[in-house]
C-alpha positions in Angstrom: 16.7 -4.0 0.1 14.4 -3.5 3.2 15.2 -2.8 6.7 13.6 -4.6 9.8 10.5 -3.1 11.6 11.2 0.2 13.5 10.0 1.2 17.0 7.7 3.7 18.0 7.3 5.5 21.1 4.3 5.0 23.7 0.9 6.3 22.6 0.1 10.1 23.8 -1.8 12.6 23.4 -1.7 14.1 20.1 -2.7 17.5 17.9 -3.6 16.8 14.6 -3.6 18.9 11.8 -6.2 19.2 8.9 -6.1 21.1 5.6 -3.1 22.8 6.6 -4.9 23.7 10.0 -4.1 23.0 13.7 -7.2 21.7 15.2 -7.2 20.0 19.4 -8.9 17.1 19.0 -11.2 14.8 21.3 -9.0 13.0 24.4 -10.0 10.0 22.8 -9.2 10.8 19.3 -6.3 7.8 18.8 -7.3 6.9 14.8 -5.9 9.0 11.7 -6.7 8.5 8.4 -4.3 9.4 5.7 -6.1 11.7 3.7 -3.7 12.3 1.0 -2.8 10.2 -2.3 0.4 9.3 -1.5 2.0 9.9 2.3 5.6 9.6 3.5 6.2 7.7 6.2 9.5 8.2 7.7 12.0 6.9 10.9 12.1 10.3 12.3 9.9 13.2 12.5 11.6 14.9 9.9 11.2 16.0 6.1 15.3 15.0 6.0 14.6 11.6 7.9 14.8 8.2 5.6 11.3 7.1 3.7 10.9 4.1 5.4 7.6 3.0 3.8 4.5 5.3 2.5 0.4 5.5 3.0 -2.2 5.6 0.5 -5.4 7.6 0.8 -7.9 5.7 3.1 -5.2 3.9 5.0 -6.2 4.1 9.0 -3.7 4.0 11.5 -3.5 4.2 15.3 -1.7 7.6 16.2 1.1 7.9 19.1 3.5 10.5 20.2 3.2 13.9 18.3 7.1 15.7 17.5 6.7 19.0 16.5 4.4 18.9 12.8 4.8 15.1 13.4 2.8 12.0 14.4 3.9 8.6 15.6 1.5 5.6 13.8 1.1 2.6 13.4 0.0 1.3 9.9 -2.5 -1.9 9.2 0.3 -4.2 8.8 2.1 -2.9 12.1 4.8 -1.1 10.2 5.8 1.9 12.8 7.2 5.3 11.8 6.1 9.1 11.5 3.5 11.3 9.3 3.1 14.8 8.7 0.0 16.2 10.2 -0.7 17.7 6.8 -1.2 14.4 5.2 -3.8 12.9 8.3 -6.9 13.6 10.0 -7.7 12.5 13.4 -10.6 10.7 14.8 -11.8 9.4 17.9 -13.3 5.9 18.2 -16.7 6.6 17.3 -15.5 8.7 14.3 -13.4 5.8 13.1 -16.7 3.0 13.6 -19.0 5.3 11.4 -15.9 5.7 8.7 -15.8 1.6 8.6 -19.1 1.2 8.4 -19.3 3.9 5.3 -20.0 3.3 1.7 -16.7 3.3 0.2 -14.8 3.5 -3.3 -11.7 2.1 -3.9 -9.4 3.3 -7.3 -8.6 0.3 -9.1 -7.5 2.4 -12.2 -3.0 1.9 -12.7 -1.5 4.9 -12.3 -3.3 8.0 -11.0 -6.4 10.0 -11.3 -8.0 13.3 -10.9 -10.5 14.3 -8.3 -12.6 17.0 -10.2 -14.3 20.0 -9.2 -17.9 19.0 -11.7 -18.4 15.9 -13.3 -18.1 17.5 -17.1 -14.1 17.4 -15.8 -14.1 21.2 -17.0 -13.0 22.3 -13.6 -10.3 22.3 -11.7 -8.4 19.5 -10.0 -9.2 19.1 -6.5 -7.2 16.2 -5.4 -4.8 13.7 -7.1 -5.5 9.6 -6.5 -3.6 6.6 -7.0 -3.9 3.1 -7.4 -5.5 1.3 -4.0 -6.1 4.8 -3.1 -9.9 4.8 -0.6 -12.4 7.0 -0.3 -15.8 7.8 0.5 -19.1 7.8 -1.4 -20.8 10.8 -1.0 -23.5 10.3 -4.0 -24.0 8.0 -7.0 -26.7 8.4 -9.6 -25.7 5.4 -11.8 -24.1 7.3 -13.9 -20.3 7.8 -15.7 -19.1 9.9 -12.3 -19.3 9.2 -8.9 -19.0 12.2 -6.0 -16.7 11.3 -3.7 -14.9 12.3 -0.1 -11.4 12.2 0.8 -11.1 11.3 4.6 -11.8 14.3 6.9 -13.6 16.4 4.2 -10.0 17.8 3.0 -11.4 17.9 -0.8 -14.5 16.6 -2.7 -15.4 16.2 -6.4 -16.1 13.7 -9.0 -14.0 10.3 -10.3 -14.7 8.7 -13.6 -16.4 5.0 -12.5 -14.2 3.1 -14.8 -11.9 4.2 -12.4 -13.4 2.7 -8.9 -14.7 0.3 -7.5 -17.2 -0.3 -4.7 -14.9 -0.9 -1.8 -16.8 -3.8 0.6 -17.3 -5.7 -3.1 -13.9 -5.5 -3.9 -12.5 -6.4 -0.7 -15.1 -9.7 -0.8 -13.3 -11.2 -4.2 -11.1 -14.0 -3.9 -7.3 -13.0 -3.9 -5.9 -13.9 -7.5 -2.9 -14.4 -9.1 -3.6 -12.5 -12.3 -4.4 -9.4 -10.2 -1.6 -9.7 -8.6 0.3 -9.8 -11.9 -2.0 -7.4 -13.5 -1.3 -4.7 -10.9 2.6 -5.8 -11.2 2.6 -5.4 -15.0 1.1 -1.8 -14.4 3.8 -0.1 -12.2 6.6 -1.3 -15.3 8.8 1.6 -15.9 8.0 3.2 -12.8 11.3 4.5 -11.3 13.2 2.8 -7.9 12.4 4.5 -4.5 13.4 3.5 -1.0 10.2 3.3 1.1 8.0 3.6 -2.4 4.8 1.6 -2.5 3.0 2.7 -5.4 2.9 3.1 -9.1 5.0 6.7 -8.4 8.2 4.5 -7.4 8.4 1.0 -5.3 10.7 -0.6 -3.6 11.3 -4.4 -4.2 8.9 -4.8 -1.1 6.7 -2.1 -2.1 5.9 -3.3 -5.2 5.2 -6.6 -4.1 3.0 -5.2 -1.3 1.4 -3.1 -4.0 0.4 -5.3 -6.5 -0.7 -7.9 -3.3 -2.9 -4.9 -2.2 -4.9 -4.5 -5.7 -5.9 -8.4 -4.6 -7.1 -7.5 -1.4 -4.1 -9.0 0.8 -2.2 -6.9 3.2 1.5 -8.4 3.1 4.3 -7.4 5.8 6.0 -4.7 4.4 9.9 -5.4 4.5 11.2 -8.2 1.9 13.1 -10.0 5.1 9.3 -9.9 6.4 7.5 -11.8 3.6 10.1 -14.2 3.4 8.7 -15.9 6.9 5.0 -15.8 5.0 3.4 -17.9 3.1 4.7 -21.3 2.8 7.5 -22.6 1.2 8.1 -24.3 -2.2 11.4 -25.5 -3.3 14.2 -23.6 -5.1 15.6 -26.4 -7.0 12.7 -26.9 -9.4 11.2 -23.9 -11.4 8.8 -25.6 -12.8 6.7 -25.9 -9.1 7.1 -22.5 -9.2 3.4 -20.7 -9.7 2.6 -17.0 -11.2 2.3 -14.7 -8.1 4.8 -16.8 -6.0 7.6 -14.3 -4.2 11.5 -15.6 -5.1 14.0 -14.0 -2.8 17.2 -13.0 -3.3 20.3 -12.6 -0.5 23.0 -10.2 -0.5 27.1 -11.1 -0.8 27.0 -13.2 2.4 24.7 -15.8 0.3 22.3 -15.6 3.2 20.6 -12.8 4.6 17.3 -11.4 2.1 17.6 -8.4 0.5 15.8 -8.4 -2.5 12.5 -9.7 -3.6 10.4 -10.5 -7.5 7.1 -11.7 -8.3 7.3 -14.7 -11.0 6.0 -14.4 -13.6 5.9 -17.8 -15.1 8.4 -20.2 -16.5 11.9 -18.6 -14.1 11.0 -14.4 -15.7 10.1 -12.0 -12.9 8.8 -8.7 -12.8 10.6 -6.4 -9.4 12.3 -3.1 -8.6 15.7 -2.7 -8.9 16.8 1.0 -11.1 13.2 0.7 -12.0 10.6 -1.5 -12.6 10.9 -4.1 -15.0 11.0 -7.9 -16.1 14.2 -10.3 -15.0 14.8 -14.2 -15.5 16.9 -17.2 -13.5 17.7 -18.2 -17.0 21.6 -17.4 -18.7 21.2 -16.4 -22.3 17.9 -15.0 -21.8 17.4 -11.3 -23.0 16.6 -9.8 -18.9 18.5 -12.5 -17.3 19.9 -11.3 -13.6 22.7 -13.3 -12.6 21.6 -13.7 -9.0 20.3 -16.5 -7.3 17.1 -17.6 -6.0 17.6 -18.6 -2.3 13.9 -18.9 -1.3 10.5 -19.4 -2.8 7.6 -18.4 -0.9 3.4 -19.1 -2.3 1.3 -16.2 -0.8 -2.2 -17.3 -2.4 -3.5 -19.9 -0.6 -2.2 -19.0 2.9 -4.1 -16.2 3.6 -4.9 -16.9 7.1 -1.8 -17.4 8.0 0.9 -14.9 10.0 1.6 -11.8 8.1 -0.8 -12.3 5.3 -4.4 -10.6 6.3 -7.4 -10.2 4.0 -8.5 -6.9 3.7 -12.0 -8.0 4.5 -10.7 -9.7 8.0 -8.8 -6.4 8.9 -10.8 -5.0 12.1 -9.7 -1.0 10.8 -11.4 -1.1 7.7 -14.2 -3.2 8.9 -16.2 -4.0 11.7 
């Protein structure tokens, strides 16, 4: 269950801080970039305020008011709420142009990684990643490691390649439906968490935000959201349904969205509810859910229409 978009107060000026430092930035310094693996993003600025959604490494966003040790953003896919100012660092316009025009790595390995100290992996950790996590290319030689940056110079170190891809290639592929799946599959087990995105805990929403993500789409974030994307195919036949497509499920009054699955093929589902895991439309079968599919919605396909943005389209990570 997702809630509706939040608000956000008017933009102001802002202090950012970086590697657990306060630092005044540039009067025109109105970017961030979350430059942790994983960052809360929450309705108030507090630690004891509701996770309303989270943001990966590499994710930009336009900063507002500052509270206290908190910032006021606005995330890609216009999601509003507050971040730490340990988890983001602060850049003005010109700052933000040279990081989009950057060479880039994005992880593409389920699950997470380690940012090492030497690429013999003998050292210490220096950073954690996740899955859809960006950063930058600081040198390649070809070889099994690449050095790499996380935004603001917080940390730098070595990732296995297996484990990353080159981010402007990545972005150009066609959005696919067994990428989609394939990132679904991967977050399986993971536990339930309200505001969760990645393979550490999604919502219903998150996951399928996540695994839409991995095939470079940005989706709305709130299940009540993606139901107006896409376009609509019919609940009364299964067997129009295609892999990838969202179902949606309502709540007791039969009518308002509250929870939605990715199909898998042939009525079973993969989506968050306790944890992740598999579900069917079907009585008798093994992970059958005994709720009702109340709309159908077919992301692939209507990319370039409201609320479903290529990542390669998206004027913050590109110019």
């Amino acid at each position: 269950m997702r809630k509706y978009l939040m608000t956000l107060a008017a933009v102001t000026s802002i202090v950012v801080g970086v590697s657990g430092q306060n630092k005044t930035p540039a009067d025109d310094s109105r970017w961030g970039l979350v430059d942790i693996s994983v960052a809360c993003v929450r309705a108030k600025p507090s630690h004891a305020s509701e996770q309303t959604t989270q943001a990966i490494c590499g994710t930009p966003v336009k900063m507002g008011e500052r509270v206290g040790d908190w910032y006021g953003v606005e995330l890609p896919d216009g999601y509003r709420g507050y971040i730490n100012r340990a988890n983001v660092t602060l850049l003005n316009d010109s700052l933000m142009s040279k990081w989009r025009r950057s060479s880039r790595m994005i992880v593409t390995s389920p699950g997470t990684i380690g940012v090492w100290a030497d690429s013999l992996m003998t050292g210490h950790r220096v950073a954690e990643l996740v899955e859809g996590d960006i950063v930058e290319r600081l040198s390649d030689d070809g070889g099994q490691f690449v050095r790499v940056g996380m935004p603001g110079g917080r940390a730098e170190g070595y990732v296995e390649r297996q484990s990353v891809e080159d981010f402007a290639a990545w972005s150009s592929a066609t959005p696919d439906g067994s990428a989609v799946l394939s990132a679904a599959m991967a977050m399986v087990g993971s536990p339930y968490v309200w505001g969760g995105m990645t393979s550490k805990g999604p919502d219903c929403s998150g996951l399928v935000k996540a695994a839409y993500w991995q095939s470079g789409l940005i989706l709305r974030r709130d299940a009540s959201q993606q139901a107006l994307t896409g376009r609509d195919v019919t609940t009364d036949d299964p067997t129009k349904w295609d892999a990838a497509d969202l179902l949606f499920f309502a709540g007791s009054d039969g009518i308002r969205i509250t929870h939605v699955a990715i199909h898998i093929g042939g009525g079973r589902y993969i989506h968050s509810s306790g944890r992740v895991g598999y579900g069917s439309i079907y009585p008798g079968e093994a992970d059958y859910v005994p709720r009702k599919v109340v709309k159908v919605r077919r992301i692939l396909g209507s990319e370039m229409t409201p609320g479903i943005t290529l990542v390669k389209n998206h004027k913050w990570y590109f110019e």
